[in-house]
N, CA and C of each residue as an Amber inpcrd file, in Angstrom:
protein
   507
 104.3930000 130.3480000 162.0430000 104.1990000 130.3550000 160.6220000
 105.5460000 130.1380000 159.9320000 105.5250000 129.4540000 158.7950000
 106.4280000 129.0020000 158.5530000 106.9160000 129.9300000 156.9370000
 108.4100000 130.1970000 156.7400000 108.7590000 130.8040000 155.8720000
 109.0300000 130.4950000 154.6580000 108.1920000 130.9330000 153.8380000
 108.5060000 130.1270000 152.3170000 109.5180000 131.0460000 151.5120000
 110.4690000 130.5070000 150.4930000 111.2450000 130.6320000 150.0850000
 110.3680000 130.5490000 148.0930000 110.7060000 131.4840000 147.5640000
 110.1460000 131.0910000 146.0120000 111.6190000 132.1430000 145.4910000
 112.0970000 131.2630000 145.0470000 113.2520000 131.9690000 144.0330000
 113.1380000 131.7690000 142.4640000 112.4870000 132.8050000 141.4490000
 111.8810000 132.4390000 140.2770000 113.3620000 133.7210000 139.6660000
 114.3390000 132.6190000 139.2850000 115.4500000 133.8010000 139.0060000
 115.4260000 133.5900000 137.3120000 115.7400000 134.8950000 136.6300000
 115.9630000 134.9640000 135.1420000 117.6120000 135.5250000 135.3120000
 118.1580000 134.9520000 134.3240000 119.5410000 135.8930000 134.7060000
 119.9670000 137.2870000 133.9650000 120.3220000 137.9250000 134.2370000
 120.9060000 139.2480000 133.4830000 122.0890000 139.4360000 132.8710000
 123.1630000 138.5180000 133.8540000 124.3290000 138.5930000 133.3950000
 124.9480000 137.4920000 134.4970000 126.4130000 137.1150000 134.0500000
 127.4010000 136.4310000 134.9020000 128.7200000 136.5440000 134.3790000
 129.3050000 137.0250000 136.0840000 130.4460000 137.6170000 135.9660000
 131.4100000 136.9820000 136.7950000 132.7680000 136.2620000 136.4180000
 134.1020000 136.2530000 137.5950000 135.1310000 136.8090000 137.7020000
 135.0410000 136.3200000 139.2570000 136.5290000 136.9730000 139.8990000
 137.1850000 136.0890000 140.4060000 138.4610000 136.6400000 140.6320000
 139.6490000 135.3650000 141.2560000 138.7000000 134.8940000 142.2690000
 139.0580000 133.7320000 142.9150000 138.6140000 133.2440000 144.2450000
 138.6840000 133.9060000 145.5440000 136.9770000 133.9720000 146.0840000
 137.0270000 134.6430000 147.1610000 137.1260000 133.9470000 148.3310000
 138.2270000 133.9600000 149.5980000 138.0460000 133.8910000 150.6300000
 137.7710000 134.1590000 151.9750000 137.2640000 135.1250000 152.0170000
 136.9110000 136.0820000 153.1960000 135.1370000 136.6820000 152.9570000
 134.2960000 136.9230000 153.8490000 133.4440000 137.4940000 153.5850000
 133.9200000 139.0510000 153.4630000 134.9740000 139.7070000 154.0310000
 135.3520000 140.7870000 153.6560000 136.5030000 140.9330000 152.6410000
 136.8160000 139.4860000 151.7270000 137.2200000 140.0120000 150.5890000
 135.8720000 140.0930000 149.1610000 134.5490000 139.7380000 149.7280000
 133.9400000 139.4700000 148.8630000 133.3440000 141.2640000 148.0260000
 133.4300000 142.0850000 149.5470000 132.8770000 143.4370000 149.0620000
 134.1370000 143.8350000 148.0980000 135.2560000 143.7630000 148.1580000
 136.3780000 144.2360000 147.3120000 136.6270000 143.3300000 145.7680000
 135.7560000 142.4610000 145.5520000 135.9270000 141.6720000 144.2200000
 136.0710000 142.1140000 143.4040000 136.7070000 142.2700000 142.1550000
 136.8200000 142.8740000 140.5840000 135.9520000 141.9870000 139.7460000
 134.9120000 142.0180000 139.7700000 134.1240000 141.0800000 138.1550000
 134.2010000 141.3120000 136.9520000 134.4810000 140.7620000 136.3560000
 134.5300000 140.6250000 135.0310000 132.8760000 139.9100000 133.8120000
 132.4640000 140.6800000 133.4300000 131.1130000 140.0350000 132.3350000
 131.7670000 139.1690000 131.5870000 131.3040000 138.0140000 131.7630000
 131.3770000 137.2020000 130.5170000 129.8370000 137.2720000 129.2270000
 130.3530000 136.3670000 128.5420000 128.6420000 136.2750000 127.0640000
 127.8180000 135.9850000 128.1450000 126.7000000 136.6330000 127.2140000
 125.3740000 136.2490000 127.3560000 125.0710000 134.5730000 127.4960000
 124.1820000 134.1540000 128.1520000 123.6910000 133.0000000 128.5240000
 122.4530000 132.8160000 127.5300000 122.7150000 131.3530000 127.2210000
 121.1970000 130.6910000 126.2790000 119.8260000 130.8980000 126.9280000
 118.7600000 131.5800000 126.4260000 118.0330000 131.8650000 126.8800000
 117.3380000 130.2920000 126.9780000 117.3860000 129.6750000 125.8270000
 116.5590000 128.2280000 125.7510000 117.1970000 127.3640000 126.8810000
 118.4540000 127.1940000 127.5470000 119.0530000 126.4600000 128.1530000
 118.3430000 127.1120000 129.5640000 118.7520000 126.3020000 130.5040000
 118.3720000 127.1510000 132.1660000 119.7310000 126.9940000 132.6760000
 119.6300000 128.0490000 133.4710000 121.1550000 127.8890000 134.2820000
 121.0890000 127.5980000 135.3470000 121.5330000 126.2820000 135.5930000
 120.9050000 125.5580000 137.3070000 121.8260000 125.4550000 137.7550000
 121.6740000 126.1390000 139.2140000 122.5730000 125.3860000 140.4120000
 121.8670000 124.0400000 141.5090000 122.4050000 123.2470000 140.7130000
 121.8250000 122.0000000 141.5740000 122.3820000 121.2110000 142.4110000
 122.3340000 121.0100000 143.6490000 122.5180000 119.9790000 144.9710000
 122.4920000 118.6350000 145.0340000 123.4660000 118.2300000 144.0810000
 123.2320000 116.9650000 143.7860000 122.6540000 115.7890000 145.2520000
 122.2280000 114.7810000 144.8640000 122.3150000 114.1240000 146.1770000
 123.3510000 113.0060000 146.6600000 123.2140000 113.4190000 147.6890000
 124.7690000 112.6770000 148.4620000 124.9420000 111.4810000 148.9170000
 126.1170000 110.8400000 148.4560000 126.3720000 109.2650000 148.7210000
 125.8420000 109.1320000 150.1790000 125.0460000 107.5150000 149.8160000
 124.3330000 107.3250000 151.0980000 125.4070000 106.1420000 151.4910000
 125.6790000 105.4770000 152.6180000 126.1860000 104.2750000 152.7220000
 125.3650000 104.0200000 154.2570000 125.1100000 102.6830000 154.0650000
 124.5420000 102.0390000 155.6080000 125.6490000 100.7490000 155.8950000
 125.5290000 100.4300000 156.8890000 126.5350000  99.6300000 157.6450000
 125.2190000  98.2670000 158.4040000 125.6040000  96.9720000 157.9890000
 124.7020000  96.2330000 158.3030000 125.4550000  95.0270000 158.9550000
 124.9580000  94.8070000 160.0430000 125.6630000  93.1700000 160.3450000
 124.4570000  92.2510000 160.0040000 125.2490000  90.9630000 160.1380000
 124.5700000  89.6000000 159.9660000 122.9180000  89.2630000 160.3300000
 123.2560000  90.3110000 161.5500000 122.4160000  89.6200000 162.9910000
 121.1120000  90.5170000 162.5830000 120.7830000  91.7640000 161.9710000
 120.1320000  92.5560000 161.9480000 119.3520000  92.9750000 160.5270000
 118.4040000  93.2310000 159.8790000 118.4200000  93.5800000 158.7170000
 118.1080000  94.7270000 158.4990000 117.7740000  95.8560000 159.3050000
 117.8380000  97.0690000 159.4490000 119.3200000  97.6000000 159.7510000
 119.4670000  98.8020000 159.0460000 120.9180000  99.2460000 159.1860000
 121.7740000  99.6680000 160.7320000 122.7850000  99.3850000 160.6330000
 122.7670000  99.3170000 161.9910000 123.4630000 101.1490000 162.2380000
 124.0230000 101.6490000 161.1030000 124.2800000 102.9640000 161.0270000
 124.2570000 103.7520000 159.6820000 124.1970000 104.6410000 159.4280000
 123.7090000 105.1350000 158.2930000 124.3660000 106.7450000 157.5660000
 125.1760000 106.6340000 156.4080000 125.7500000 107.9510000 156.8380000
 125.8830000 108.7470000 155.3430000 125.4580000 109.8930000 155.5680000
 125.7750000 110.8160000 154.1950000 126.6930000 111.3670000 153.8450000
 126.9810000 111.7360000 152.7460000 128.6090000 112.2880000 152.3420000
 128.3710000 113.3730000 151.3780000 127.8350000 114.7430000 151.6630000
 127.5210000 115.5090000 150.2620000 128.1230000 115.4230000 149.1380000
 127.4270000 115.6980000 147.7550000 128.4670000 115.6270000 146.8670000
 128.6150000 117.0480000 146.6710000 127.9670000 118.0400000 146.7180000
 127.9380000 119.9210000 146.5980000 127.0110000 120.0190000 145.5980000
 127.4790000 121.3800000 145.4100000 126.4320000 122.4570000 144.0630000
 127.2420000 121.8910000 142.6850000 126.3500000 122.1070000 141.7050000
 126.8120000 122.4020000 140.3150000 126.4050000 123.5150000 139.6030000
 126.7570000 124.1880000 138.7180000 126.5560000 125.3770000 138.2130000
 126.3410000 125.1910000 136.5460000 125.4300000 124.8620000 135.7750000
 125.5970000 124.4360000 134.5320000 124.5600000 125.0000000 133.8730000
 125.1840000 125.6350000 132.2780000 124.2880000 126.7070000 131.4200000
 125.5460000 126.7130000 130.1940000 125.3840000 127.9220000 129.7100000
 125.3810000 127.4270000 127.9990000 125.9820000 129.2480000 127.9210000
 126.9450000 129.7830000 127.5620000 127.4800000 130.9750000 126.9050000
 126.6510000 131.2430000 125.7810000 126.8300000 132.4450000 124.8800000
 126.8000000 132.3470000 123.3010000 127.0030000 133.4240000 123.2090000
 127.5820000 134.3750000 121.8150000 127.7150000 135.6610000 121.2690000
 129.0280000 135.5840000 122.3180000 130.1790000 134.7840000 122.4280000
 131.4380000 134.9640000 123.1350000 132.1270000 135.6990000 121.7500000
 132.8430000 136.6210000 122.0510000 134.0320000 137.5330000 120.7820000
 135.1990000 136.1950000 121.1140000 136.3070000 136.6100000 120.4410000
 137.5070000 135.4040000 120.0230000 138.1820000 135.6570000 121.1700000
 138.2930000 136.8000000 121.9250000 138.7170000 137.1310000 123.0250000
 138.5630000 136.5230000 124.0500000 137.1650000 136.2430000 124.4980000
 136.5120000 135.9140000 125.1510000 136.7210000 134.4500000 124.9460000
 136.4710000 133.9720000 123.9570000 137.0850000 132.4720000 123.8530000
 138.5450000 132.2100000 123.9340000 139.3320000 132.9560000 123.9460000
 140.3020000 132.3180000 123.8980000 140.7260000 132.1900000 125.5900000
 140.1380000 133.0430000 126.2230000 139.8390000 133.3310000 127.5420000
 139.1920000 132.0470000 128.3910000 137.8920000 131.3970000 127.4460000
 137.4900000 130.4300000 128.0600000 137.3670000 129.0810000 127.7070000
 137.9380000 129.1950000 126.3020000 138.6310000 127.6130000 125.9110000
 139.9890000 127.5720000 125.2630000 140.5100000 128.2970000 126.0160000
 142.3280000 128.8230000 125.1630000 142.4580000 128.7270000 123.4530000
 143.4240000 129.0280000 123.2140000 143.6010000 128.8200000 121.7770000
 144.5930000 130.3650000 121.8130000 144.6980000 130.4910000 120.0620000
 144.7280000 132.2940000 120.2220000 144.2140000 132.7610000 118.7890000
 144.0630000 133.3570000 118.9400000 143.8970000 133.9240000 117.1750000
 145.1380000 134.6110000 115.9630000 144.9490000 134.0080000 114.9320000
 146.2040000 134.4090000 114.2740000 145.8730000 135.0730000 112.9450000
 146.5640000 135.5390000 112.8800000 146.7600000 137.2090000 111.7000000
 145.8900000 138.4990000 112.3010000 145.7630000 139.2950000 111.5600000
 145.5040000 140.5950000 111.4630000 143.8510000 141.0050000 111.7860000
 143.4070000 141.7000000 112.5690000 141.3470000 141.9070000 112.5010000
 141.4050000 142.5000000 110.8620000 140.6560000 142.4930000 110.2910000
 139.0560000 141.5400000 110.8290000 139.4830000 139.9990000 110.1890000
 141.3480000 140.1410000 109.3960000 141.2210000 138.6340000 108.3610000
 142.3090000 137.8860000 109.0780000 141.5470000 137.3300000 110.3600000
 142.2860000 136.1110000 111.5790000 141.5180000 135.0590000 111.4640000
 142.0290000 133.9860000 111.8690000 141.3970000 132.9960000 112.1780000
 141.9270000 132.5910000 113.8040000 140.7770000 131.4380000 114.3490000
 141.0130000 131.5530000 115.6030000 141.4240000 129.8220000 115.9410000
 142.3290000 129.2700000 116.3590000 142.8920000 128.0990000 116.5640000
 142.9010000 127.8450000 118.1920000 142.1760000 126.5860000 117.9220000
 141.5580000 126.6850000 119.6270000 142.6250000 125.0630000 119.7950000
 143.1330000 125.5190000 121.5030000 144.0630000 124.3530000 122.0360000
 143.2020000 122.8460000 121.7250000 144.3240000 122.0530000 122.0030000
 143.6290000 121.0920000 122.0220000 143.1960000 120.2300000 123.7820000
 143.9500000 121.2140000 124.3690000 143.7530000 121.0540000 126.4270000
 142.6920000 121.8940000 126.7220000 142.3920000 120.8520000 127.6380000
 141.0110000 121.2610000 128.2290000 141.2730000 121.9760000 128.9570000
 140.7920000 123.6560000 128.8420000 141.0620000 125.0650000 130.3290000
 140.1690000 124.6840000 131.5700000 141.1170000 124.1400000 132.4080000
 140.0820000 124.3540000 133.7450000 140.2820000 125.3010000 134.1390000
 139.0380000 125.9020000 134.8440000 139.1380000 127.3990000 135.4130000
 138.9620000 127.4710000 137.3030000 139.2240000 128.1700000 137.9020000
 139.0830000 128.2690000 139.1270000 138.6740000 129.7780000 139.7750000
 137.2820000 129.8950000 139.6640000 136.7030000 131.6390000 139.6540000
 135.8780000 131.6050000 140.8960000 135.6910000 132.6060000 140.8110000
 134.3700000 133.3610000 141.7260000 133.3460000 133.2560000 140.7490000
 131.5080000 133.0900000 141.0370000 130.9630000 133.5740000 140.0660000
 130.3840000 134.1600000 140.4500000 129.3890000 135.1720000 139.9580000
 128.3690000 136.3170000 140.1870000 127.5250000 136.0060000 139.3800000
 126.3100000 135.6970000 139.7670000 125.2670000 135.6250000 138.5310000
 124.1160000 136.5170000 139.1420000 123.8770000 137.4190000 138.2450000
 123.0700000 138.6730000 138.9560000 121.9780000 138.4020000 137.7820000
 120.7450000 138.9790000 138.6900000 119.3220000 138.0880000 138.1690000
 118.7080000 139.4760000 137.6570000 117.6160000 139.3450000 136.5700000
 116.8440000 140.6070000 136.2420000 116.1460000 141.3620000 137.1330000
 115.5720000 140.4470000 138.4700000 115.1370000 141.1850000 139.5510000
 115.7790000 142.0410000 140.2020000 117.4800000 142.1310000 140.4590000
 118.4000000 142.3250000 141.2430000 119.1320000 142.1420000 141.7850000
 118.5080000 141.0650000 142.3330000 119.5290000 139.9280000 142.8270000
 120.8970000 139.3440000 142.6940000 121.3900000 138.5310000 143.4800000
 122.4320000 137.8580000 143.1160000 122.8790000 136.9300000 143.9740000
 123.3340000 135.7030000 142.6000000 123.9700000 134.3350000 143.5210000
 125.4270000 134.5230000 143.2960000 126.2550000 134.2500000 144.3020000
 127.4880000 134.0690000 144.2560000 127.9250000 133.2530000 144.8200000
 128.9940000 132.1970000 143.6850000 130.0550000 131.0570000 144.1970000
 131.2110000 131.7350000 144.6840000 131.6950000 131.8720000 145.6540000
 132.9840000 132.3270000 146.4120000 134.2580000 131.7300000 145.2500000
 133.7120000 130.0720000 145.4340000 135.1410000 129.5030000 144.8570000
 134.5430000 128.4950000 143.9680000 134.8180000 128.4440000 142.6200000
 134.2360000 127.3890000 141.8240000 135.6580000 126.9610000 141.1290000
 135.5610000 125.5800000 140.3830000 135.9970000 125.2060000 139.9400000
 135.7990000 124.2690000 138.3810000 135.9750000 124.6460000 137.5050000
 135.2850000 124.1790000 136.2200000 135.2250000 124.3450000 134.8190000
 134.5950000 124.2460000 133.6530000 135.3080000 123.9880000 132.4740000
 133.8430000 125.0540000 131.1980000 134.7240000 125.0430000 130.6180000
 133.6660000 125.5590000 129.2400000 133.7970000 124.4560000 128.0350000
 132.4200000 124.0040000 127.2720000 133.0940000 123.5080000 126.2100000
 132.7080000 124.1090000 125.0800000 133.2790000 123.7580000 123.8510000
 132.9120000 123.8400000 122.0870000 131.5290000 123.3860000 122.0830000
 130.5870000 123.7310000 121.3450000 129.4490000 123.4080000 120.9400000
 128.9530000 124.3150000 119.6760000 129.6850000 123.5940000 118.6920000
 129.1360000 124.8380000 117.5360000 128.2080000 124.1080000 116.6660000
 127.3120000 124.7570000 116.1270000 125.9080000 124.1210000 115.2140000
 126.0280000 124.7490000 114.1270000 126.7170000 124.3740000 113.4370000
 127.1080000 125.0620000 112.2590000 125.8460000 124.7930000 111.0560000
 125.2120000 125.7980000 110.2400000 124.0530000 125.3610000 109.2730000
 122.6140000 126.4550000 109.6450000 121.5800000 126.0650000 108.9170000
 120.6400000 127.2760000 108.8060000 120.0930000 127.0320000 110.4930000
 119.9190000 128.4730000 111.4320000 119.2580000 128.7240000 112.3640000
 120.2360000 128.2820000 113.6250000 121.7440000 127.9480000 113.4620000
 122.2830000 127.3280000 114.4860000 122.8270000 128.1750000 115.0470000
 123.0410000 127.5120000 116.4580000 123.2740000 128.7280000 117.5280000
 125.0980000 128.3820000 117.8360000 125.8500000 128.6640000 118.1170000
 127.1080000 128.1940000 118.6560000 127.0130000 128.9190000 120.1660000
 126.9220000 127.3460000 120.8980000 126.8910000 127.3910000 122.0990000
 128.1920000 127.0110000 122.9780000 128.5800000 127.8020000 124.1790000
 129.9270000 126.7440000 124.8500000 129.2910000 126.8170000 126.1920000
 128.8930000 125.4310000 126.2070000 128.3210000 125.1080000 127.5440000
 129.3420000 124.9740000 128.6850000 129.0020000 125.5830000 129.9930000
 129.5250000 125.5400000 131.1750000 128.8470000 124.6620000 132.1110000
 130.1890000 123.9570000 132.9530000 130.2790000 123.4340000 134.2900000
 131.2850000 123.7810000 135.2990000 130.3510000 124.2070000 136.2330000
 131.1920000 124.6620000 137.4520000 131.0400000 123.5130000 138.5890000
 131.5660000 123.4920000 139.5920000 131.6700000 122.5200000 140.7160000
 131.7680000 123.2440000 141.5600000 130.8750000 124.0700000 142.5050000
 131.6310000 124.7210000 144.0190000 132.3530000 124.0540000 144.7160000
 133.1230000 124.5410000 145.5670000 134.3390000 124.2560000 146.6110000
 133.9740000 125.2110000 147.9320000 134.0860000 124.8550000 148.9020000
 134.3350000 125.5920000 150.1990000 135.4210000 126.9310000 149.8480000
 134.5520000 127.8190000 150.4170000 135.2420000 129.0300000 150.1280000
 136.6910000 128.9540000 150.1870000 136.8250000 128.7580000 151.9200000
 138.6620000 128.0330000 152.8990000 138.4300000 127.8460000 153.7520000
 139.2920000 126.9870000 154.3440000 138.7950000 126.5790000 155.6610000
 138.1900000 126.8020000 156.7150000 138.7710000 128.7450000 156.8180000
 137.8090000 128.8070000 157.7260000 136.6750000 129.6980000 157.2710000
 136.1770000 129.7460000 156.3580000 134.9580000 130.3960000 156.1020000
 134.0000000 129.6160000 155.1540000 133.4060000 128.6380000 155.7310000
 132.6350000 127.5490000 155.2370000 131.3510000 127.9600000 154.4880000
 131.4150000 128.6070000 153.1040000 130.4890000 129.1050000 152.2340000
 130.8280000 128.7130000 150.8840000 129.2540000 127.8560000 150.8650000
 130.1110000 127.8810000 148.6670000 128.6850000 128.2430000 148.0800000
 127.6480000 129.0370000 148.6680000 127.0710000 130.1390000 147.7410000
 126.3190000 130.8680000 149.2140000 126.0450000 132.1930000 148.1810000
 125.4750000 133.1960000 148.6700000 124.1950000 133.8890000 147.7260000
 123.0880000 133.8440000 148.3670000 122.1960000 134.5570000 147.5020000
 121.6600000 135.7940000 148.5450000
């Protein structure tokens, strides 16, 4: 009999840490919560599919070899309700003058980030990227009913060399 797999995940929260390389540095991690996630958006980790290439001679019109090249996971969803902190954290900038009468001046360089992620599900659960690599952006909807969103992309990476993991559920 064969084992079915149904993963129907809602998320609860998502949290990083520096990059993990060890399965026994993973029990010692420090996480950090980031914002809440768009409920309207989904937060997918998807497997993209991987460059195909075939190799054909003259003589033959069937391939004569055939070979895949993964491209990995992606990790992509949408922040919101980030404090200035928190942004300046995940799209640099800093904030200037005094609380509550600052304003917040965001870089004009793009923060790449290089984390661990934790995304722990309402069931209990949890997926974790050991080692990601990736960006937040601006998305503000400024006007009646708009949401200001900063959408995320992550890219997994191989944990290290020698511990060949780029998620864990």
């Amino acid at each position: 009999m064969a084992e079915n797999i149904l993963l129907k995940a809602r998320v609860a929260s998502i949290s990083f840490a520096p990059p993990i390389v060890s399965a026994a540095a993973l029990a010692a991690a420090v996480w950090v919560a980031q914002p809440l996630t768009l409920r309207d958006d989904e937060v997918s980790l998807v497997d993209e599919d991987p460059e195909e290439s075939e190799v054909f001679s003259h003589e033959n019109d069937a391939a004569e070899d055939y070979d895949i090249v993964g491209k990995g996971l992606t990790l992509k969803g949408s922040f919101i309700k980030a404090s200035y902190d928190e942004l300046i954290t995940l799209l640099g900038g800093t904030k200037e003058g005094v609380d509550p009468d600052f304003t917040f001046h965001r870089s004009a360089k793009k923060i790449v980030m290089n984390k661990a992620i934790k995304i722990t599900l309402k069931s209990g659960g949890e997926i974790i990227i050991p080692n990601a690599k990736g960006f937040v952006n601006l998305n503000l909807s400024v006007g009646f009913g708009g949401v200001s969103k900063f959408p995320f992309k992550f890219k997994a990476l191989v944990a290290a060399s020698d511990w060949d993991v780029d998620v864990i559920w």
